[in-house]
N, C-alpha and C positions, 0 to 999 in steps of 0.2 A: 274222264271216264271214272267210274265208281272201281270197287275194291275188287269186285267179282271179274270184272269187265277186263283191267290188268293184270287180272292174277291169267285168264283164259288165255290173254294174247300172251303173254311171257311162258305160260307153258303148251303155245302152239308149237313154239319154234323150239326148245327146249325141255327135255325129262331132270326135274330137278327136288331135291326134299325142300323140305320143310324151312330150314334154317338156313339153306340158300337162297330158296324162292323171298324170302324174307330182305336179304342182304339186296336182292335182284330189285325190289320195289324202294327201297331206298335208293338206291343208284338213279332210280327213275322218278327221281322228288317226292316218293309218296310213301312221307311214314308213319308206321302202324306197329300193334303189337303184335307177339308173336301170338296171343291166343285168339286174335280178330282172323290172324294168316287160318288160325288153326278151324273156327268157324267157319268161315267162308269157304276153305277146301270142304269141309262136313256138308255144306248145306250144297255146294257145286257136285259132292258127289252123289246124294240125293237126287239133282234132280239129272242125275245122269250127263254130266257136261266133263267131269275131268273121272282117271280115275288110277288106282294105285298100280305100281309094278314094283314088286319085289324082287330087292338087287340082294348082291354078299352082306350087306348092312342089316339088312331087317332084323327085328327083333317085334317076336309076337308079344312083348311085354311094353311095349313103346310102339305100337301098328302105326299111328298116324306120323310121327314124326322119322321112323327111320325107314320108310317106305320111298319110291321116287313117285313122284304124279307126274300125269301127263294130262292134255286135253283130248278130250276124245272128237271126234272128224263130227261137223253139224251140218246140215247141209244151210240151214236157216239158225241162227244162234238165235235164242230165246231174247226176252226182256231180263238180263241181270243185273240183282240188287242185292245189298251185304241185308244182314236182317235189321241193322239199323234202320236202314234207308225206307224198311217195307212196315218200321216199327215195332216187329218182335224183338224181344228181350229176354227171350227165354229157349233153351235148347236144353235139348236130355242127354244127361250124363250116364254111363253102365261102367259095372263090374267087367272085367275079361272074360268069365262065363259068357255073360248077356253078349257082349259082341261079339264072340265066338259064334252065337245060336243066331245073333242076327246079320249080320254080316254078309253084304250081297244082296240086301233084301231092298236096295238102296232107300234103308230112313235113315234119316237126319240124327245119328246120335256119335257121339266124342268116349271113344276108348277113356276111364276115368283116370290113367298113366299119364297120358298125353295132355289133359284139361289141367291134371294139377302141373304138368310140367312149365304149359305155358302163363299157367297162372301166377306162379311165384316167378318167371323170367320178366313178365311184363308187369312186375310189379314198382312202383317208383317210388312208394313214398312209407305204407308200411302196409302190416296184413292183422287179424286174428283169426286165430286156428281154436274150434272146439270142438273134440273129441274126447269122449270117455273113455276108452281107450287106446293104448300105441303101444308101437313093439318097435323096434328097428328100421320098419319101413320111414317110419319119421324120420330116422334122423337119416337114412341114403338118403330122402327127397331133398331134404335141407343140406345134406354134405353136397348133392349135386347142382345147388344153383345159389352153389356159398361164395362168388364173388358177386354175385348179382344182391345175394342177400345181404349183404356187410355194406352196401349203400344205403339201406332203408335205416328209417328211425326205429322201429323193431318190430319184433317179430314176437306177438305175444299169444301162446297154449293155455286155454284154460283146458282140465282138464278132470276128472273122476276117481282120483286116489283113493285106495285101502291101503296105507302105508303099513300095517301088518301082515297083508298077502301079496302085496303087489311090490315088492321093493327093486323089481329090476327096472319096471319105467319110472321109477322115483330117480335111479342112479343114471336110465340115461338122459334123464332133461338135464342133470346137471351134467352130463358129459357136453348137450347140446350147448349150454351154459356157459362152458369152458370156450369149445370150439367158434361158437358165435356171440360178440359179446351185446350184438340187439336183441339177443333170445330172452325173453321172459317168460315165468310162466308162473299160474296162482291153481292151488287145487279149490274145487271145488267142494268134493267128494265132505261130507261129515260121518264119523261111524263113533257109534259110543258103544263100550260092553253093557248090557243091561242083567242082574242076577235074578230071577225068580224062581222059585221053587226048589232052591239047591242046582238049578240050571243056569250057566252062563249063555247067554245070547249074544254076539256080534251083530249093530243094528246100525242101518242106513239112518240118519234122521236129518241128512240133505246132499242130496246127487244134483250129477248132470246128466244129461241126455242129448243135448243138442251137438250136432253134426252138421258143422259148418265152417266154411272157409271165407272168408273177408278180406280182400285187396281194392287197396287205395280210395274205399268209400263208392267203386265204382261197378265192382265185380265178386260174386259172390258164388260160393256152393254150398248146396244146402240139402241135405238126405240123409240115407240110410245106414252110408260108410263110416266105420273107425278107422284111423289110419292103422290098420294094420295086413298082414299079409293076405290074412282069409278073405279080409272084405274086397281087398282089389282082386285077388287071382283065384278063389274058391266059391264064394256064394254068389248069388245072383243078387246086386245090389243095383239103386242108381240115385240121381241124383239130377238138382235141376240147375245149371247155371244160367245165371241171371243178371239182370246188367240194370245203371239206372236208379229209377225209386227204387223197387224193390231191394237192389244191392244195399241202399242207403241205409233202409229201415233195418234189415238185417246187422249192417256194421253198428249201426245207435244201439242195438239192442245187447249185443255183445262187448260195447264199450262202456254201456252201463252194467250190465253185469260185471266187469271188469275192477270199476270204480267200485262197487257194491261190496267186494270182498276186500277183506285186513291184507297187511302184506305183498309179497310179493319175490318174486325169487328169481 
């Protein structure tokens, strides 16, 4: 039976999260990652087959992983396939706005808490992270899946620096720095002062922009997010995770940027 197909019969007979249902299908020879668990519930609760019960645990900031599933009563069970199987490679990622507003409407989309949570758990070998900006959120994400993360080869932040306004995410990469010793990270950000006219100007004259996460050459996110607080739990953002080629081409692209820049820290 495929992914979808075990996940259904396991939570016939049982109301279980995320991260047991997970232990559950390795018990039963079939192992997977935690963010494939985390697709396959997404796409199962679309098309209406399993669906959430919230216990003492839930946490609206984490929906999909501290929620319990169940399967819902069929009289005829559908034809179920994971989306590999069906050949998609691609599902929509939102802000906590956005699935607040859609939620119940049952489409296919991964609370963006939940996607990054499984993404760096099932990660094995290494990641890159590009974001213009961070605040704190980066490094709970990273403090929260810091044994998982201390197996990989690293874990490298390019990232959008004004080291004369922005000196608190300067101080926590190297806090992240300390704490993780795979953690790397290169600025990207260039600012030079320019004097005309008896006027000082503060000028860009090479940023980043790209908003993207890169695990194991296989899985990637790629959107509107910076890792910081507004973008996950204030604006209306989203984002597309993707699997495959396209994962691929996005990690070469970020790995030569990577090589591209002096240094390194």
């Amino acid at each position: 039976m495929d992914l979808e197909s075990v996940i259904y019969e396991i939570l016939s007979r049982e109301e279980m999260n995320i991260a047991r249902l997970k232990k559950e299908l390795e018990r039963q020879g079939l192992r997977t990652s935690l963010l494939d668990v985390v697709r396959a519930l997404s796409n199962m609760e679309a098309k209406r087959l399993v669906e959430r019960v919230r216990s003492e645990n839930y946490s609206p900031v984490r929906p999909l992983m501290t929620t319990l599933w169940k399967a819902r009563k069929q009289s005829l069970l559908p034809q179920l396939s994971t989306p590999e199987a069906r050949g998609v490679e691609v599902e929509v990622v939102v802000s906590l706005p956005l699935w607040r507003l859609l939620e119940g409407k049952h489409i296919n989309i991964i609370p963006i808490t939940d996607a990054l949570d499984a993404m760096l758990e099932s990660a094995k070998d290494a990641i890159y992270i590009s974001t213009p900006y961070a605040d704190a959120t980066l490094s709970t994400i990273i403090s929260r899946h810091i044994e998982q993360l201390s197996k990989l080869h690293f874990v490298r932040v390019l990232i959008d620096i004004d080291t004369l306004s922005r000196r608190r995410e300067a101080a926590l990469l190297e806090r992240l720095k300390a704490l993780l010793p795979q953690f790397e990270y290169k600025v990207v950000g260039e600012y030079k002062t320019v004097k005309a006219k008896g006027m000082s100007y503060h000028m860009k004259t090479r940023g980043l922009h790209l908003k993207v996460i890169a695990v194991d050459q296989k899985t990637a996110l790629v959107g509107s997010f910076n890792l910081r607080e507004t973008h996950l739990v204030a604006n209306h953002d989203l984002a597309l995770l993707v699997r495959g080629y396209l994962a691929r081409i996005l990690w070469d692209i970020l790995d030569t940027l990577w090589a591209s820049l002096e240094g390194g820290k």
